[in-house]
C-alpha positions, 0 to 999 in steps of 0.5 A: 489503372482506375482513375479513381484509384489513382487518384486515391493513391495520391491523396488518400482514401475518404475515410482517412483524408476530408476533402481539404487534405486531399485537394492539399495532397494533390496540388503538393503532388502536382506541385512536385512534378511541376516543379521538377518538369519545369526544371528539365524545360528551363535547362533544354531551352538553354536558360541560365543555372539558377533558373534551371536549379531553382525549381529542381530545389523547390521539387525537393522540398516539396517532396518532403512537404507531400511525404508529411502530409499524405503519409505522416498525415501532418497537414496544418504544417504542411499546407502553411509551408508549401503556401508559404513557399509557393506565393512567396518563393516559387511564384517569383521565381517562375515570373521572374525567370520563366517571361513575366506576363509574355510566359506560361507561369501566370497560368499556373500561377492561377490554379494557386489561387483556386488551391489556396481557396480550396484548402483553407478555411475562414481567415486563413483563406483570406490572410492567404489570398491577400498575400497572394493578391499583394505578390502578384500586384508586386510582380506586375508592377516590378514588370512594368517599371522594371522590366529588366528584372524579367528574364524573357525568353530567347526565341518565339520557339522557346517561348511558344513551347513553354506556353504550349507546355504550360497551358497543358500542364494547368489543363491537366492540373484543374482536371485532376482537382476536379476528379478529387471532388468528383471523387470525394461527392461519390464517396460521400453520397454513397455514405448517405445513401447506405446510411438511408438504407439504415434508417429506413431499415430501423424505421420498420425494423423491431431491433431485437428480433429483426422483424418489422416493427408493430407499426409496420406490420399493421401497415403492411396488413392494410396493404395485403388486405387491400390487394386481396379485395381488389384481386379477390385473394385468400389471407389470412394472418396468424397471431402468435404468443410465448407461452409463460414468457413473463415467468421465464424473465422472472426466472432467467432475466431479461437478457434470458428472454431477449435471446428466446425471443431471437431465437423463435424470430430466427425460427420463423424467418427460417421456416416461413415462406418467402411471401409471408410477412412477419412482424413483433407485434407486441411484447412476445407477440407476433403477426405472420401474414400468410397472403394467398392462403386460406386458414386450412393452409395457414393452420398446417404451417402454423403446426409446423412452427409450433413443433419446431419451437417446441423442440428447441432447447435453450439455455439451462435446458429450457423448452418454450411453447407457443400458443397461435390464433388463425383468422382468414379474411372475410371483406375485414378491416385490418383492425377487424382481422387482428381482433378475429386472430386475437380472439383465437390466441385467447382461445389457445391460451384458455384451452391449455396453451401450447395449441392453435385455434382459428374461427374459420376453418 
């Protein structure tokens, strides 16, 4: 298994869970094995019933805390509780029956605090932390003039077997809260990331037609322009316009025009080269730019859409036209070629629409 599946499967996916609630799921996961391990550890190391008991009993309780969080998904309750329980109950209990300062539990008892960090959130985490702090003092304190309360271990051997456990399991614990951050700075940089993408994409993009907007258009026109000069390449740009468009709004609706004009940008991505570049340039006007491409060639693949428009059928039986002005570069500005392809389209529409007309042939 994955890591990162793992560890999803534990705390929960980042679209669920935020960052707290998964940190909160892992230590509650962790707490529980702890708990549960240590309560094996203190029974073959011969220790006394209620240092055996105790932490098997706390494991339970923590069981129920982890299932209302990570699957029920109540967490103020469950992160107050297993706080609660942990700096008030089991952190005693492990100083007290696991060596005080001479045993492992004060490691483990340090990833309490990063936890409680971690987790809670303005007051809380200072409310928490001083409670923590105040108990920890306690201990100390109650170790040094009353040593006898610390139950210490029997042997060098069982003592350097907890130590060596301990260290472990806290090496192993940090570890896998890191990974939840890991994993939770991946999830959401790939969000920020894909939402970039989106933004970039609307930035240049016309949302109706899904073709590049009039500002882009015109800077992608300056571009090829300008690898056309430097390479000495032929280009040449077509300016297109619906026939009678503003009759069929009035006649239809908006919405009816919105789908006409869908369907004719549907029609020239489908129907246009790869390396042509088409853009909503106006209300119902396009711009194609045909690079590498003489006004000859630019004539036969504009014919070619215009008879495919033509024969499309709409609703209510409609048939839409379009009328097309060609213009080639000749060493002309961006603004120069758009005025040569809309002088042409002027042409079109003047000769009786439905036509394509360009300057050079």
């Amino acid at each position: 298994m994955k890591p990162e599946k793992m560890i999803r499967d534990i705390t929960g996916n980042t679209e669920s869970f935020n960052l707290e609630h998964r940190v909160f799921n892992m230590f509650s996961f962790l707490l529980i094995i702890v708990c549960l391990f240590s309560g094996v550890m203190n029974y073959l190391l011969s220790l006394n019933t209620p240092a055996v008991l105790a932490p098997l009993l706390y494991g339970m309780v923590q069981i129920y805390l982890y299932y209302l969080s990570r699957l029920k998904q109540h967490y103020e309750i469950s992160v107050l509780a297993t706080l609660i329980f942990a700096i008030f109950i089991i952190s005693p209990t492990m100083w007290f029956f696991n060596g005080g300062s001479y045993g492992a539990s004060q490691y483990s008892i340090i990833v309490l605090g990063a936890v409680i960090a971690a987790i809670c959130t303005r007051r809380k985490r200072v409310v928490f932390l001083c409670c923590f702090l105040l108990v920890l003092s306690s201990l100390v304190t109650l170790e040094y003039y009353f040593p006898g309360t610390i139950q210490y271990y029997h042997s060098a051997h069982a003592r350097y077997l907890d130590l060596l456990v301990g260290l472990n399991s806290t090496t192993i614990a940090t570890y896998l809260l890191f990974l939840v951050y890991s994993d939770n700075y991946r999830s959401e940089h790939e969000k920020v990331l894909e939402y970039s993408k989106k933004l970039e994409i609307m930035a240049v993009t016309d949302g109706l037609t899904e073709l590049y907007n009039h500002s882009y258009i015109f800077l992608r026109l300056e571009e090829e322009i300008a690898k056309a000069k430097r390479y000495q390449r032929k280009l040449s740009i077509i300016m297109l316009d619906i026939d009678f468009f503003k009759k069929l709004n009035d006649t239809y609706g908006h919405q009816f025009g919105d789908h006409v004009l869908s369907r004719i940008s549907k029609c020239l991505k489908d129907n246009l080269r790869t390396t042509d570049i088409i853009g909503r340039y106006g209300g119902e006007e396009f711009l194609i730019i045909a690079p590498e491409t003489g006004s000859p060639e630019a004539f036969v693949a504009a014919n070619k859409l215009r008879k495919l428009i033509e024969n499309i059928i709409f609703f209510h039986h409609v048939q839409v036209t379009i009328s097309m002005g060609i213009a080639e570069w000749k060493n002309d500005t961006s603004q120069q070629l758009i005025e040569k392809a809309d002088k042409c389209l002027y042409m079109a529409k003047k000769h009786g629409r439905n036509k394509i007309e360009m300057l050079d042939h």
